[in-house]
C-alpha positions as CSV (number, residue, x, y, z in Angstrom):
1,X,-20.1,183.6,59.2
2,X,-17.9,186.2,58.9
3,X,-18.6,190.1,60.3
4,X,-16.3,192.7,59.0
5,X,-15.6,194.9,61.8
6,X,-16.2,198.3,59.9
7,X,-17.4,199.2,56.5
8,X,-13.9,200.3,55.5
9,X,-12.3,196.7,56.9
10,X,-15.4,195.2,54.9
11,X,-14.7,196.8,51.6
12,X,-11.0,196.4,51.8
13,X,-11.2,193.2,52.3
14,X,-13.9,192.5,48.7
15,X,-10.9,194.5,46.6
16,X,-9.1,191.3,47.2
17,X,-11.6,189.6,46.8
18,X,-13.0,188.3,49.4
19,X,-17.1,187.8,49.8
20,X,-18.4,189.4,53.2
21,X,-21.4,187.0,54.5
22,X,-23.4,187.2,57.7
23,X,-26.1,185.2,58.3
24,X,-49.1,206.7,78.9
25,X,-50.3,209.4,80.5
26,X,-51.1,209.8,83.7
27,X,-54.5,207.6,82.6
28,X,-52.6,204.6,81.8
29,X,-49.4,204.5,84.0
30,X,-50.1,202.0,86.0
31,X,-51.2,199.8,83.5
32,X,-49.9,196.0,84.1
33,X,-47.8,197.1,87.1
34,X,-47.9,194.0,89.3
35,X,-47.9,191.3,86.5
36,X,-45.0,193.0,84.6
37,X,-43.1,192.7,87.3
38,X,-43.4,188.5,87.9
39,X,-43.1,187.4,84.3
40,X,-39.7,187.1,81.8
41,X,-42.4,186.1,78.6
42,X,-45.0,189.0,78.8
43,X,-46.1,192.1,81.0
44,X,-45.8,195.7,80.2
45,X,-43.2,198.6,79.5
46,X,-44.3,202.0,80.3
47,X,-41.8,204.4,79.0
48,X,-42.2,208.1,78.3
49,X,-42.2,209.9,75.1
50,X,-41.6,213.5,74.6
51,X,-42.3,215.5,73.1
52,X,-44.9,213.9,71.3
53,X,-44.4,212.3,67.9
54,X,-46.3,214.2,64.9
55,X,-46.7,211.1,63.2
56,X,-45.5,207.4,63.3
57,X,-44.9,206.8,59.9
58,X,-41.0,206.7,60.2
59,X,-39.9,206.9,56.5
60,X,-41.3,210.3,56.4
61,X,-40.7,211.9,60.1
62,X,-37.2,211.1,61.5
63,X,-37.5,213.7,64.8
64,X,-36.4,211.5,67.8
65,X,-39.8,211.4,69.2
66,X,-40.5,209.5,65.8
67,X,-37.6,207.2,65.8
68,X,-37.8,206.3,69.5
69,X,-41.4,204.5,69.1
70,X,-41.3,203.5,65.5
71,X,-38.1,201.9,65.9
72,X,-40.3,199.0,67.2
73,X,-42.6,198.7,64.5
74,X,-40.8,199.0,61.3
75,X,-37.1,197.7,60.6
76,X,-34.3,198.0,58.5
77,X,-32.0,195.5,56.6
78,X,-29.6,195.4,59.4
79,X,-29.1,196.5,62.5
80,X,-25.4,197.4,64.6
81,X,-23.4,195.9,67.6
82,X,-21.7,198.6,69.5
83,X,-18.6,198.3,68.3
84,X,-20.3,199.4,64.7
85,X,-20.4,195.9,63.2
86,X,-23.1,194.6,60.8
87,X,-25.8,192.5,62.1
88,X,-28.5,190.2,60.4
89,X,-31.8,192.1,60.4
90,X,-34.8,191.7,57.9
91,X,-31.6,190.9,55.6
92,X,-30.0,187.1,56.9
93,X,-27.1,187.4,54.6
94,X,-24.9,189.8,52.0
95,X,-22.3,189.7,49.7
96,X,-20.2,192.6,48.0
97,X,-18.7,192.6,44.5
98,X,-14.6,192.5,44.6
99,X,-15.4,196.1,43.1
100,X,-17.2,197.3,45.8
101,X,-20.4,198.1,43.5
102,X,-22.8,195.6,44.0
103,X,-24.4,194.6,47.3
104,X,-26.7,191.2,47.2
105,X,-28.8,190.8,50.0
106,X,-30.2,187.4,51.2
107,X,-34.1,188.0,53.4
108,X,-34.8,186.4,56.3
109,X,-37.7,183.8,55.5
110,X,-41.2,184.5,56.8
111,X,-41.5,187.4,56.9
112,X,-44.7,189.3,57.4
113,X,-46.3,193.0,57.4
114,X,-48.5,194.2,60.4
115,X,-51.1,193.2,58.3
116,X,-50.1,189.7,56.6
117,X,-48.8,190.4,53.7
118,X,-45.9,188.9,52.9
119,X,-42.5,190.8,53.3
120,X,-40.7,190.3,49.9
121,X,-37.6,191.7,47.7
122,X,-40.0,194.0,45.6
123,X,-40.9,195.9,48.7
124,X,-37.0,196.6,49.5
125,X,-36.6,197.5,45.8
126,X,-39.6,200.0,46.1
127,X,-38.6,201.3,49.4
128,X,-35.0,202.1,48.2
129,X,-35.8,202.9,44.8
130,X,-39.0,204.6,44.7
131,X,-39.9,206.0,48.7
132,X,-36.8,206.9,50.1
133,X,-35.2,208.0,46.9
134,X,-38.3,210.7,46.5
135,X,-38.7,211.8,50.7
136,X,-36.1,210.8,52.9
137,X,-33.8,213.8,54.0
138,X,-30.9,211.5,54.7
139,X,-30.9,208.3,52.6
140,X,-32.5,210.3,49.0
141,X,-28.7,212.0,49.3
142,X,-26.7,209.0,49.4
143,X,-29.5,206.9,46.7
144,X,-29.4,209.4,44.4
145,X,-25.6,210.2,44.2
146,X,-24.6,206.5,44.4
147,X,-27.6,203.8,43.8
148,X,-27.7,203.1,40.5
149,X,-30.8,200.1,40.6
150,X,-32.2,198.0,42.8
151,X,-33.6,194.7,41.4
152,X,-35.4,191.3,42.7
153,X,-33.5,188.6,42.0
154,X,-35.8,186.6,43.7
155,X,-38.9,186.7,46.2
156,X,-35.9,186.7,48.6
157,X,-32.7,188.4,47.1
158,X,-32.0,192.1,46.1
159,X,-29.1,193.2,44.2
160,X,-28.1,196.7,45.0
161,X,-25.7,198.6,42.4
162,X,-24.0,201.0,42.6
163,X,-22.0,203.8,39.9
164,X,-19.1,203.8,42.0
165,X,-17.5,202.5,45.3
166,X,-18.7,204.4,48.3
167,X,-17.3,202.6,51.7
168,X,-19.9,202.9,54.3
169,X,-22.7,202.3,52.5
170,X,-23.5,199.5,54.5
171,X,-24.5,202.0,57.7
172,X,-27.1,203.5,55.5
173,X,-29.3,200.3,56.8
174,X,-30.2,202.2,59.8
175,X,-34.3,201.5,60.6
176,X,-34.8,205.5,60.5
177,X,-32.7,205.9,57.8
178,X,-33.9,203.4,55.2
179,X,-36.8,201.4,57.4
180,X,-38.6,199.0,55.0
181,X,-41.9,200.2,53.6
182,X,-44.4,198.1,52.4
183,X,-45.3,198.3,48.7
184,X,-48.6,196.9,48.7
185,X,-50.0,200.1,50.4
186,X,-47.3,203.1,49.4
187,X,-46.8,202.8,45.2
188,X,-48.5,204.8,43.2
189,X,-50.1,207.0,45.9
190,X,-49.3,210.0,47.7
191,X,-46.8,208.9,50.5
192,X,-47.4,212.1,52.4
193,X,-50.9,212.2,52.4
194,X,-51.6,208.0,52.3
195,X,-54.1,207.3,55.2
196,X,-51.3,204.2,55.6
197,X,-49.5,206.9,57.5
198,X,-52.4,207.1,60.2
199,X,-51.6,203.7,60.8
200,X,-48.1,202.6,60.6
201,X,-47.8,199.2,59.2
202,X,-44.3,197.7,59.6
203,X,-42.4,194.2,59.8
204,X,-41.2,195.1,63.4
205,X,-41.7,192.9,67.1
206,X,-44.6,195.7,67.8
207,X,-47.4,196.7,66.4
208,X,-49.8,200.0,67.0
209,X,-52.8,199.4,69.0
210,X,-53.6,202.8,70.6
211,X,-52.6,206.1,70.1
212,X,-54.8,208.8,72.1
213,X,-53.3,211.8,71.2
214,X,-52.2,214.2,74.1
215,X,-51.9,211.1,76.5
216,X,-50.4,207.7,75.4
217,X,-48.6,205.3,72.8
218,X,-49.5,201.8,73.2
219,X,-47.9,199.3,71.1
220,X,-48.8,195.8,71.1
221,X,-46.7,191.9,70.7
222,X,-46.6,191.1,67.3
223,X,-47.8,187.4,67.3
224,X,-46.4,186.8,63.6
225,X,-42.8,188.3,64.1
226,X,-40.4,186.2,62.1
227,X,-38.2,186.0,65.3
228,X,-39.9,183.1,66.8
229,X,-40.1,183.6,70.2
230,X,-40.1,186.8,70.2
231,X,-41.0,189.8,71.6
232,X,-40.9,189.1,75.0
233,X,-43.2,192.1,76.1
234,X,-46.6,192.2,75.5
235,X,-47.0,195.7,75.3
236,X,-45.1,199.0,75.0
237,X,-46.8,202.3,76.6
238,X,-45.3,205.8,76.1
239,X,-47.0,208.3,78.1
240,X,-47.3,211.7,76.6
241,X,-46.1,213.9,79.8
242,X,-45.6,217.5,78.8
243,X,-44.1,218.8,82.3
244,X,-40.7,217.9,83.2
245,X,-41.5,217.7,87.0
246,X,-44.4,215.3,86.3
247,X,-42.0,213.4,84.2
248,X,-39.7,213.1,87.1
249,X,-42.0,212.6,89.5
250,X,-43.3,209.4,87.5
251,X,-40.3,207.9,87.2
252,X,-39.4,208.0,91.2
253,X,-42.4,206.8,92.0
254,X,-42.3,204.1,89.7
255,X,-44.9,204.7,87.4
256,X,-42.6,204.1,84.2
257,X,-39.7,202.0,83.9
258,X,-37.2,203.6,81.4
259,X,-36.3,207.5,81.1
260,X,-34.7,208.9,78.3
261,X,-32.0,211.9,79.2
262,X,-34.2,214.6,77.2
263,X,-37.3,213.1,79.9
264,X,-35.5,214.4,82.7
265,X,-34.2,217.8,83.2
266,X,-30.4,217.5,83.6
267,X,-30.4,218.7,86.8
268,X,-32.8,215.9,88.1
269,X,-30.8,213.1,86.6
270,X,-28.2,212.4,89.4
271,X,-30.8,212.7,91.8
272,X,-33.0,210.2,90.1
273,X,-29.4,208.1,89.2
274,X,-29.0,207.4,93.1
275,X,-32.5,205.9,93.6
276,X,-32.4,202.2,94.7
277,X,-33.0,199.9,92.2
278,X,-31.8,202.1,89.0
279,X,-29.5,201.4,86.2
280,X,-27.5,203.9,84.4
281,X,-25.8,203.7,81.1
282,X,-25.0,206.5,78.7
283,X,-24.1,203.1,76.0
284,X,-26.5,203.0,72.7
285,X,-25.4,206.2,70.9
286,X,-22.3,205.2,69.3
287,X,-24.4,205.1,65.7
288,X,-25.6,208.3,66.5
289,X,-23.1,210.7,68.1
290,X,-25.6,213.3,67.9
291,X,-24.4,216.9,67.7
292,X,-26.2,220.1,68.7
293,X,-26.1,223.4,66.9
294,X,-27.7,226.8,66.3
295,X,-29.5,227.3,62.6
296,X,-29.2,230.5,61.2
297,X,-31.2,231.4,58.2
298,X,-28.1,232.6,55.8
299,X,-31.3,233.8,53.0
300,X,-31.9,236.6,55.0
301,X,-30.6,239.8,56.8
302,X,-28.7,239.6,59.1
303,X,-27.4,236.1,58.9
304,X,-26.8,236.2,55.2
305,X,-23.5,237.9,56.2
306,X,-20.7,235.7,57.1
307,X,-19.1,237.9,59.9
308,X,-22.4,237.9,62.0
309,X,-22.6,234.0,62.0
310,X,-19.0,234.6,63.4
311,X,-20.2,237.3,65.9
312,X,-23.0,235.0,67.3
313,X,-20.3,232.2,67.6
314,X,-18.1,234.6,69.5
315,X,-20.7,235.6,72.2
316,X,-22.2,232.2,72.9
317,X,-20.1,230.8,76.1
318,X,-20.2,227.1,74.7
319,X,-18.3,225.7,77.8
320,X,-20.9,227.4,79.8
321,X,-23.6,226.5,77.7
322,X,-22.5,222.6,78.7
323,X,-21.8,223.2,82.1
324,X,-24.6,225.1,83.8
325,X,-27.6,224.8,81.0
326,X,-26.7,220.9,80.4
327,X,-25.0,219.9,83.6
328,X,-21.9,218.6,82.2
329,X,-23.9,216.3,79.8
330,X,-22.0,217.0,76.7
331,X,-18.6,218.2,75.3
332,X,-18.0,221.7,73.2
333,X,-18.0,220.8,69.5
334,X,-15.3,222.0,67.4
335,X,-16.7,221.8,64.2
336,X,-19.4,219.6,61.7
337,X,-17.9,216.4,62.7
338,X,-18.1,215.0,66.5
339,X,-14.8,213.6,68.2
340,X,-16.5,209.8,68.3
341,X,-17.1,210.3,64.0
342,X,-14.9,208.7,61.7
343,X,-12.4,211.6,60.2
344,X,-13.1,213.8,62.8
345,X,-10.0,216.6,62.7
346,X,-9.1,218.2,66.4
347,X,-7.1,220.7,65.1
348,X,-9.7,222.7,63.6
349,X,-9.2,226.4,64.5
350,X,-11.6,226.8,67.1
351,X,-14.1,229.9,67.9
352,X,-13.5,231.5,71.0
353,X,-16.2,233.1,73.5
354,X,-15.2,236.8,72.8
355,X,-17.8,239.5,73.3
356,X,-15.1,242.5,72.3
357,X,-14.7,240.5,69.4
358,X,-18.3,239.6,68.4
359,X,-19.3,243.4,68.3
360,X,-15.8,244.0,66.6
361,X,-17.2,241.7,63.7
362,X,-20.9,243.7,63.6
363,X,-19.4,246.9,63.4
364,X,-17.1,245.2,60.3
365,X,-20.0,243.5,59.2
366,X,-22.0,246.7,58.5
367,X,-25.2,245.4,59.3
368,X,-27.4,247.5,61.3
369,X,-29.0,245.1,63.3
370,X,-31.3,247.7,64.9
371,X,-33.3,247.3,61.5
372,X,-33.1,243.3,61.3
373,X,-34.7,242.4,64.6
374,X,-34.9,238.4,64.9
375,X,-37.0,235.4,66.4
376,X,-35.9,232.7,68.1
377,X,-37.8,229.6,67.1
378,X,-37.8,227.4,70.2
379,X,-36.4,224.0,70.5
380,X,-39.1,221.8,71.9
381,X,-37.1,219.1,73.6
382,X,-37.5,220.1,76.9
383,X,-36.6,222.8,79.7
384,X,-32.5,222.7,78.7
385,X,-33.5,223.8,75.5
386,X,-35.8,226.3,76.8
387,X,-33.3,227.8,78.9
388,X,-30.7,227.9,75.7
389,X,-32.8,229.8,74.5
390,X,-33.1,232.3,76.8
391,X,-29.5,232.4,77.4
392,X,-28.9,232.9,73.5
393,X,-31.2,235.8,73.5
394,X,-29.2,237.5,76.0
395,X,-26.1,236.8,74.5
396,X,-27.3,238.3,71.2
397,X,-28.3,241.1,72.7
398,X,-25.3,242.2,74.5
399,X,-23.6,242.5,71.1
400,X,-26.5,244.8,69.4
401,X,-29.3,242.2,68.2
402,X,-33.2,242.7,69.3
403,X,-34.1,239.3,70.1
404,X,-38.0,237.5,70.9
405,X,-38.6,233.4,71.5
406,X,-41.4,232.2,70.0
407,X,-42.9,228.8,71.4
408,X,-43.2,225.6,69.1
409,X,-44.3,222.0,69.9
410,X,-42.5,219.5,67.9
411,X,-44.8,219.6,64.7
412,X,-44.2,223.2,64.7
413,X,-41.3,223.2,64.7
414,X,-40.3,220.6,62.3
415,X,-43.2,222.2,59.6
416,X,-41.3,225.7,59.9
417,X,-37.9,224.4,60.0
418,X,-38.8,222.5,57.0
419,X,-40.3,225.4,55.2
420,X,-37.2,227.5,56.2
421,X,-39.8,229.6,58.3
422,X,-37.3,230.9,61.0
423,X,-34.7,233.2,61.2
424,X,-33.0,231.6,64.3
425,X,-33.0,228.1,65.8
426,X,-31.4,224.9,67.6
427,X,-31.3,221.5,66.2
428,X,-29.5,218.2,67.1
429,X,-28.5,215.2,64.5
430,X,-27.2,212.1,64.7
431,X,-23.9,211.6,62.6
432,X,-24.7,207.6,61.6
433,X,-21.0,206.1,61.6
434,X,-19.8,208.3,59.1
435,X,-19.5,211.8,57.7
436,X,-20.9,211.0,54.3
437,X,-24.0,209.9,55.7
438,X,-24.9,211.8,58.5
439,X,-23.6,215.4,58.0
440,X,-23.0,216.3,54.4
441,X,-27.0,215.9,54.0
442,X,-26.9,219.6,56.1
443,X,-24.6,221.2,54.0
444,X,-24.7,220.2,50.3
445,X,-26.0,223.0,48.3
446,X,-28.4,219.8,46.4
447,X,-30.0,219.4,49.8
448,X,-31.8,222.7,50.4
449,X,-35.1,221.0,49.7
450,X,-38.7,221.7,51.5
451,X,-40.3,218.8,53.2
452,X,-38.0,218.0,56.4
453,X,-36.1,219.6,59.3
454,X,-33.2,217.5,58.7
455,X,-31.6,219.0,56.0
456,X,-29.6,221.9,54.7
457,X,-32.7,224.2,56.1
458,X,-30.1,226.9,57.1
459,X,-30.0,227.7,53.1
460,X,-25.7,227.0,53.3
461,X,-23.7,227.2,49.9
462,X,-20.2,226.7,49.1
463,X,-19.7,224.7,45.7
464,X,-15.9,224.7,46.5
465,X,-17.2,222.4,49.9
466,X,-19.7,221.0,47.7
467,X,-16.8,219.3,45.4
468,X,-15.1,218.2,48.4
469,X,-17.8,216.2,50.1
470,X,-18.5,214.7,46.2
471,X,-15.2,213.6,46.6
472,X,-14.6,211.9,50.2
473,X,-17.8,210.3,49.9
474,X,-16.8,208.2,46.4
475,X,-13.4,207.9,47.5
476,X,-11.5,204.2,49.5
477,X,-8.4,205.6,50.9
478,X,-9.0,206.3,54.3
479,X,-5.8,208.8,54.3
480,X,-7.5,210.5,51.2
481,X,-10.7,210.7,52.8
482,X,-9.9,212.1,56.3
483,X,-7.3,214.9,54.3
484,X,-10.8,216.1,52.4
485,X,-12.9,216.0,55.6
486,X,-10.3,217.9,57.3
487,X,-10.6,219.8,54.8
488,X,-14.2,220.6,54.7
489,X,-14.4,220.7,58.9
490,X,-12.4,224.0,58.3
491,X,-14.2,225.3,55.6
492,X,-17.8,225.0,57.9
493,X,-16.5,226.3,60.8
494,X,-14.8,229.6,58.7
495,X,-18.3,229.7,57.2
496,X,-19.9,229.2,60.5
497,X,-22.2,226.8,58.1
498,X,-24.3,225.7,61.3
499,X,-23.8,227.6,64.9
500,X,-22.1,224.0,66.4
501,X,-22.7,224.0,70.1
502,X,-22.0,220.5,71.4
503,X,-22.0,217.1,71.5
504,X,-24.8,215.4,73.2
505,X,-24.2,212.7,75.8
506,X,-27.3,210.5,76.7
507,X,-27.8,208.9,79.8
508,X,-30.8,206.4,80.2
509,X,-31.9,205.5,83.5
510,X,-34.4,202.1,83.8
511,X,-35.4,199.8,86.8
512,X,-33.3,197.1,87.4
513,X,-35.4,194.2,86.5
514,X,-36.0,195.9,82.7
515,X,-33.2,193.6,80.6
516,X,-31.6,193.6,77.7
517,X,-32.7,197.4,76.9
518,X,-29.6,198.6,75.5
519,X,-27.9,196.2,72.6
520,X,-26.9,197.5,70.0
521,X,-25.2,201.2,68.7
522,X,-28.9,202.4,67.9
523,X,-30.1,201.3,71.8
524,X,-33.8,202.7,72.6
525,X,-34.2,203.2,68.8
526,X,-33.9,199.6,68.4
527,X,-36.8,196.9,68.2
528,X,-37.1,195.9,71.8
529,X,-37.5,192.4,70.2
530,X,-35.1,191.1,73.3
531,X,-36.0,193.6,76.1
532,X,-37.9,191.4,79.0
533,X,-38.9,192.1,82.3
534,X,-37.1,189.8,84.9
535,X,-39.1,188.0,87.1
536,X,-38.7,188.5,91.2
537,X,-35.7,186.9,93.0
538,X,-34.0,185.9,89.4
């Protein structure tokens, strides 16, 4: 077998013809403490999820929450080593046309749903061609511009075509952006309101058991996984712990084995980094490079006028924002592309923290903001995010606006985000290996559409950026490519299209006998299929 090291290498190397192959709560925390801890086949993993998840059905919810547990029960055609390679998932084997058009996929053999039904090439061509073309606020951009059918070749091949070339197509197989659905229950019904969405049914390692809403997730070993062998847990438990201290506090005692960075506070992470027994990695991201930002609604006063966008950009004190609100856990972005992003551009002419400035650009604006007070919609991911906000408000308010902060939990939010109820908020998003993939879907003027948080919600137009995305995204020459993107980077940040804050960094701290946690460039997002628990003295 062969692995192409990037999309790019891949497709270049089909142009000369070459073939690219590759084969809980509190309640429940101490649940299956002592026997996790002596087995490598079996035993328990209590993590902690939070906020919690509004649903588990992940083709139609893609807020972390979401992806973190339902990354273990459904799956995509491939998954991703760290360096961004291709790897087999529910697809053993592809090929791509010398042209770069047509993508055949090979599926693993035996296969099942949660439920026993058989996992076949009709219920890729329904998931790509019907589901996710219709709902999903990432992948329906790139079908829809560039999918031209998908088709069953057999029970176990799918031919993909495509109207023209587009290079990293390949990392749209992400299992949150194009997880498999399963036919049999989804066509012909109403995904969004299917009772299937209750009850996720996927082709993963883990399978719901429990969900007690306001307390625990328990997932369970699927016995039928095509991986023989595998899973080596027997369960999964994310605890539903609202309180950051309490979240904390679980983790030092050793009530859960694996905290995420937006578990802890920032400023409890080194503390908890030096207890014995701990491992640390920030690795697991590299897919993602997930970017923070502030939304602005541009379909109202006051933030339908360009200049106080810039104002607000001027008075935020991003470095600031990183060092004391985020404890050095990030890096201050400098436009809609992070540095670790394909095509990023660092010579993007930067805002600069500037209050004379930012109430130089109201007073040119000639927006009385006295008469367009605003509302923060709060972020809720945690006490870093509630203290942004606070700091925002007072930053806005030195330069004239009258700010409140409302409260949200994470269905809230994402409903009134989605329904561009807000006037102010924050929002991160993960940049998935490329900009055509990852960040055009917040921008294009054909993806202000209700239904998910995860689009252009901000209402952003510019057909002249528009054209230029159109245009990188179809386009092979890398030096072509990253001229346009350049291009577009200063376009955004002139616009001020998004507020861009920062660039996350993700640290996730686990006992030392948890193994094989973080694989592969999606890390916790991933299957768990491999994760054990070590046994004593091994």
């Amino acid at each position: 077998m062969s692995i192409a090291t990037t999309t790019s290498r891949a497709f270049g190397a089909c142009r000369q013809g070459f073939a690219i192959k590759l084969s809980i709560a509190t309640a429940v925390l101490l649940a299956g403490t002592s026997a996790a801890y002596s087995q490598t086949q079996g035993g328990t993993l209590r993590a902690i999820v939070q906020p919690e998840p509004p649903m588990l059905m992940l083709g139609l919810n893609q807020q972390i929450p979401t992806q973190y547990v339902s990354g273990k029960i459904y799956e995509s055609l491939l998954t991703w080593s760290p360096a961004l390679e291709p790897m087999p998932g529910l697809a053993k084997s592809w090929t791509i046309s010398p042209d770069g058009k047509v993508y055949v996929f090979e599926l693993q053999s035996g296969v099942k749903w949660h439920d026993g039904k058989p996992f076949t090439a009709d219920d890729v061509v329904f998931t790509i061609d019907k589901f996710l073309r219709e709902v999903h606020p990432r992948a329906r951009v790139i079908i829809n511009q560039f999918v031209e059918s998908a088709k069953a070749l057999s029970p176990q091949k799918v031919e993909i075509r495509l109207k023209q070339p587009f290079a990293p197509f390949l990392k749209a197989f992400v299992s949150d952006n194009m997880p498999m659905v399963p036919k049999h229950l989804y066509d012909g019904t109403d995904y969004k309101s299917n009772p299937a969405n209750q009850t996720p049914i996927g082709t993963g390692p883990f399978k719901l058991k429990e969900w007690k809403k306001g307390s625990y997730i328990i997932l369970t070993r699927n016995t039928d996984y095509w991986q023989k062998g595998k899973p080596h847990l027997d369960e999964i438990v994310f605890n539903v712990i609202p309180d950051a201290a309490s979240r904390a506090l679980a983790f030092e005692r050793g009530d859960v084995d694996v905290m995420r960075s937006g578990d802890a506070d920032s400023v409890d992470i080194k503390r908890l980094r030096a207890l014995p027994n701990v491992q640390y990695t920030t690795k697991g991201w590299e897919m993602f490079s997930q970017q923070s930002y502030i939304q602005m609604n541009q379909r109202k006063p006051p933030f339908d006028n360009v200049k106080v966008r810039r104002a607000v950009m001027s008075a935020i004190n991003r470095k600031f924002v990183v060092d004391n609100i985020f404890f050095g856990l990030g890096k201050v972005a400098t436009g809609p592309i992070s540095s670790g992003t394909p095509f990023y551009d660092a010579n993007v002419p930067p805002f600069v923290y500037d209050i004379k400035a930012a109430r130089a650009l109201i007073k040119e604006s000639g927006v009385d903001l006295s008469k367009t007070p605003i509302k923060i919609l709060s972020y809720p991911y945690g006490a870093n995010w509630d203290r942004l906000a606070e700091y925002t408000r007072q930053s806005l308010e030195q330069i004239g606006f009258k700010v409140e902060i409302e409260a949200a939990d994470a269905g809230t939010w994402s409903k009134r985000v989605a329904d561009f109820d807000f006037d102010l908020t924050f929002s991160f998003t993960s940049q998935y290996g490329d900009p055509a993939l990852g960040v055009s879907r917040l921008y294009l003027e054909r993806n202000i559409v209700k239904g998910s948080a995860f689009v252009n919600n901000q209402g952003y137009k510019n057909p002249a950026a528009d054209a230029l995305w159109d245009k990188a995204a179809s386009t092979t020459s890398v030096e072509e490519r990253q001229r346009l993107y350049s291009e577009i980077q200063k376009i955004l940040v002139s616009d001020v299209a998004n507020g861009f804050l920062f660039e996350l960094e993700n640290p996730t701290l686990y006992r030392g006998n948890v193994q094989n946690l973080v694989k592969t460039a999606i890390g916790l997002h991933d299957t768990f299929a491999d994760v054990y628990i070590q046994k004593d003295g091994k």
